[in-house]
N, C-alpha and C positions, 0 to 999 in steps of 0.2 A: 362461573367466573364472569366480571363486567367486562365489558367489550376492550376497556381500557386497561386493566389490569395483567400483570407479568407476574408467575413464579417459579421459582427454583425448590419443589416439593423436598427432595431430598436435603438440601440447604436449609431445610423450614424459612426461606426467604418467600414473602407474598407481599406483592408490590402496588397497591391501589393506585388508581385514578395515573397512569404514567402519558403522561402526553406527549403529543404526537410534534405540537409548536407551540409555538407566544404569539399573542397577538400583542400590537404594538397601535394604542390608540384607539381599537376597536374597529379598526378598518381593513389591517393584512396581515394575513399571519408569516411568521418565520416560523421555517421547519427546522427543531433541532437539529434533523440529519445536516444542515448546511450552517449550523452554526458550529457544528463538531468540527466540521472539515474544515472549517477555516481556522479554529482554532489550531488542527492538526496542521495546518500550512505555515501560520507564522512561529508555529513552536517548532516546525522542521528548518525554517528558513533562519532561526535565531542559532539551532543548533550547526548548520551549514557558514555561517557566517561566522562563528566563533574555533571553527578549524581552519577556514581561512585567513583569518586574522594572524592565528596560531602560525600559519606559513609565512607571513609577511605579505599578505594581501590588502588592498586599501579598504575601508570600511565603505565604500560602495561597490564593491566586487559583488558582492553577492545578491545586494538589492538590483541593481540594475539586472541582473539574470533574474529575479525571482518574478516578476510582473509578469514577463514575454510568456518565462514556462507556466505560471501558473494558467495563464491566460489558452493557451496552445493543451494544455494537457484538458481541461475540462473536455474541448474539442475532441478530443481523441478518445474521450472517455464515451463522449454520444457518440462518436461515427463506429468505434467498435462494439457497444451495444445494439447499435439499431445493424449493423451489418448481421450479426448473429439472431437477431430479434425480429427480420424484414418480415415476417409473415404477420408481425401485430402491424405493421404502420402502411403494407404498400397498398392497402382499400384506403390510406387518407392520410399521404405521404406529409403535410404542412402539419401534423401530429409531431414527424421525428423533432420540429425544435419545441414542443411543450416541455421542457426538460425541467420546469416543477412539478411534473407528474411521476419522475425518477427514472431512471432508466442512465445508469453509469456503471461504466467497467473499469476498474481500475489498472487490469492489463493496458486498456487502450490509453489511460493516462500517462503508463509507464511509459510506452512506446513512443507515446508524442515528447513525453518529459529529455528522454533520450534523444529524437530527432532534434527538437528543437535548441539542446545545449550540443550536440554537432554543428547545425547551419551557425549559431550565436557564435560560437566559437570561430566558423569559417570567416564572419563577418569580421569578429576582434583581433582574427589571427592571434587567437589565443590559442592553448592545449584542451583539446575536448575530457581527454580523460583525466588531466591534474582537476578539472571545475566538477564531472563525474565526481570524480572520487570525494572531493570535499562535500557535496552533496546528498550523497546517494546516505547515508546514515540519517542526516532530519528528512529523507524521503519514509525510510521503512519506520522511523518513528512518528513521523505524520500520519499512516498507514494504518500502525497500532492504535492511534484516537481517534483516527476515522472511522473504523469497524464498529465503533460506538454509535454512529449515525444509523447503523443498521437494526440496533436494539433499541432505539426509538420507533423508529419503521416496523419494528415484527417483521424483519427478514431477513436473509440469508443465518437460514438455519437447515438443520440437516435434518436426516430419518428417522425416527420413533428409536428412543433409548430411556433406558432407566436407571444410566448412572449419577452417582455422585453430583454432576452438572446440569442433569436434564431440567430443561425449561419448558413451563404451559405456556402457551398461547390461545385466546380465546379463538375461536374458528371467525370469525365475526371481522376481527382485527388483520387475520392474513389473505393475500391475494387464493384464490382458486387453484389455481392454475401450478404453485407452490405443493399444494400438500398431493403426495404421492400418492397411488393406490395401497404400499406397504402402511402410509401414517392414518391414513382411511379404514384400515385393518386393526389398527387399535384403538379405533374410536366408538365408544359404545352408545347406545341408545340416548343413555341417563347422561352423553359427556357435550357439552360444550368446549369443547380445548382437546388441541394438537398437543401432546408430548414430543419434545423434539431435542436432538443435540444440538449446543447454541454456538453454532461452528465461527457466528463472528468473534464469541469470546474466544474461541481456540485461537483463531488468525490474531487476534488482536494479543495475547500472550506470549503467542510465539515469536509476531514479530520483535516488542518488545525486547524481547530475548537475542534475535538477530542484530539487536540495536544495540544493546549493551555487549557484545562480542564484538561488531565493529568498533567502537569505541576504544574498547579494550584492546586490541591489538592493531588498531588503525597506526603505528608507529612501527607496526612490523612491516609493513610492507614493503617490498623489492623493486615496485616499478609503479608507475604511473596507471589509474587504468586497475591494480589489483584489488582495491576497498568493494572499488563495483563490481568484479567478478564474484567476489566473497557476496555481494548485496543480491547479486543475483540468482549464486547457489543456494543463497541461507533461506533466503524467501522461495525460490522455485520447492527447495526439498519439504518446508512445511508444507506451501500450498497445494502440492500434488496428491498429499495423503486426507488434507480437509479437503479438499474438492470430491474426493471421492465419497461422502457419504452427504453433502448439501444437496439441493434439491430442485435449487435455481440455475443449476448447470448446464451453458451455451452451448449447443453442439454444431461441430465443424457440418456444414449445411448438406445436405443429403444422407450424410454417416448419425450413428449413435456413437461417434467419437468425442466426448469435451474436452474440446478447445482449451481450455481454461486446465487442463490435468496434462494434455500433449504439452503444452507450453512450458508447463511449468517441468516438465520430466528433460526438456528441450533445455533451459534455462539452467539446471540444477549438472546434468553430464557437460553439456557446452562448455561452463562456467569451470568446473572442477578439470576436466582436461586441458582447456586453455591455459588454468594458472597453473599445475602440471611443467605442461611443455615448457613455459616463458622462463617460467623458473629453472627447467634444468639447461635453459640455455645461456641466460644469463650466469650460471655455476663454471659453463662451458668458459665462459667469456676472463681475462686475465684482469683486463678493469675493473673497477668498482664501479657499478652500476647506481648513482645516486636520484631519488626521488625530488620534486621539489619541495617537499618537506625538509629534506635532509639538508640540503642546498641554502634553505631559506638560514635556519638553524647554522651551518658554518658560519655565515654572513654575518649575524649579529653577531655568534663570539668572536669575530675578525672584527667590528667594530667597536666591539668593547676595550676601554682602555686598558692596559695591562700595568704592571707593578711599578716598570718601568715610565711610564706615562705620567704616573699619577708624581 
């Protein structure tokens, strides 16, 4: 294989000359991987903004939140990979901001994404979880196109498989430090290329899939605050089963425990017990417990003229 080349044997897919960016003027290059993700951010932010509208939200609801977090979350993407990664950077610490040499976690994005529409909200004396909730669906959808920046990059992929999916990588193309002693094991003399499970198309499929279930029943919801629990079981339960066979797997610092599989097992029980409880309390409860969805929706057919009006 060319150093640049990608295939999916089984697929009889063989993918020549795949590049890595564009050069713009012959002067710098953009890396695909950052032209995905920003795509995945304004097609998140388009989908985010058109559920809010759906509420009776003004058409700068959403933009005014999307800058801070987008801005906040990149941050938290480098501080929680270089926290799990301190052993590449602490011989030449003014490394950790080279961050077009890659190095992003998208837990740690989540986690800033989340703090930061708490403080915003504290600011606006808005509701953290009604802006959550509109939200969190162009997040796991941004998510799903983003895992596409990593099939540019030749990484995050997983351990030597020969099914149906399995993807070559030229050895040439991926980091060292990636390929396992098990992928080492199947690489013969005659081979230049890693056969690997191409674990960002799994994430990126299944978030997909978590996206269109929020979507789908984003109208069912009971409380404020539920879309996101749904957002953070549906993604924690895939991530925890593809985590377990990738190869780029952060571990919690001293343990051979990843971080990134604890969390997500964290995320997935949490999420599922939480909306559980709230819901059989709310059952408890003799009121009707309205969303601001719901809420929004009375409003306008309360202001719609009626038979009599007309």
């Amino acid at each position: 294989m060319s150093e640049r080349d990608i295939a999916f044997p089984n697929l009889h897919i063989y993918l020549k000359n795949v590049p890595r960016s564009i050069s713009l003027f012959g002067k710098f290059d953009i890396m695909f991987y950052a032209i995905i993700i920003v795509i995945g951010m304004f097609l998140g932010r388009f989908v985010a903004d058109r559920i809010a509208r759906k509420a009776g939200e003004s058409k700068d609801y959403i933009w005014d939140f999307f800058f801070p977090v987008v801005f906040f979350s990149v941050i938290g993407a480098r501080i929680y990979y270089v926290i799990f990664r301190w052993s590449e950077y602490k011989s030449n610490p003014i490394s950790v901001f080279y961050i077009r040499q890659g190095g992003l976690a998208i837990y740690g994005g989540v986690i800033a994404a989340f703090i930061t529409g708490y403080v915003y909200c504290k600011i606006k004396k808005d509701k953290a979880l009604k802006l959550l909730d509109y939200c969190v669906p162009g997040l796991i959808l941004g998510q799903a196109i983003g895992r596409w920046g990593n099939f540019f990059n030749r990484e995050v992929f997983g351990e030597y498989t020969d099914n149906i999916f399995a993807m070559r990588l030229p050895l040439a193309a991926v980091r060292a430090r990636d390929i396992t002693d098990d992928l080492w094991s199947h690489v013969s003399s005659a081979d230049n290329f890693i056969q690997v499970h191409p674990t960002f198309l799994y994430e990126s499929a299944w978030n997909f899939l978590v996206f269109a279930l929020l979507m789908i029943f984003y109208k069912k919801k009971k409380f404020n605050g539920e879309v996101c629990l749904w957002y953070l079981a549906g993604y924690g339960l895939g991530r925890f089963f593809i985590e377990r066979i990738r190869t780029d797997t952060l571990f919690i610092p001293g343990t051979t425990m990843p971080v990134s599989e604890a969390l997500a097992a964290i995320m997935f029980v949490g999420s599922v017990l939480a909306d559980i409880v709230i819901r059989m309390e709310i059952a408890k409860k003799p009121q009707i417990v309205k969303t601001d969805e719901v809420k929004a929706d009375e409003a306008k057919t309360e202001s719609e003229p009626t038979a009599e009006d007309k």
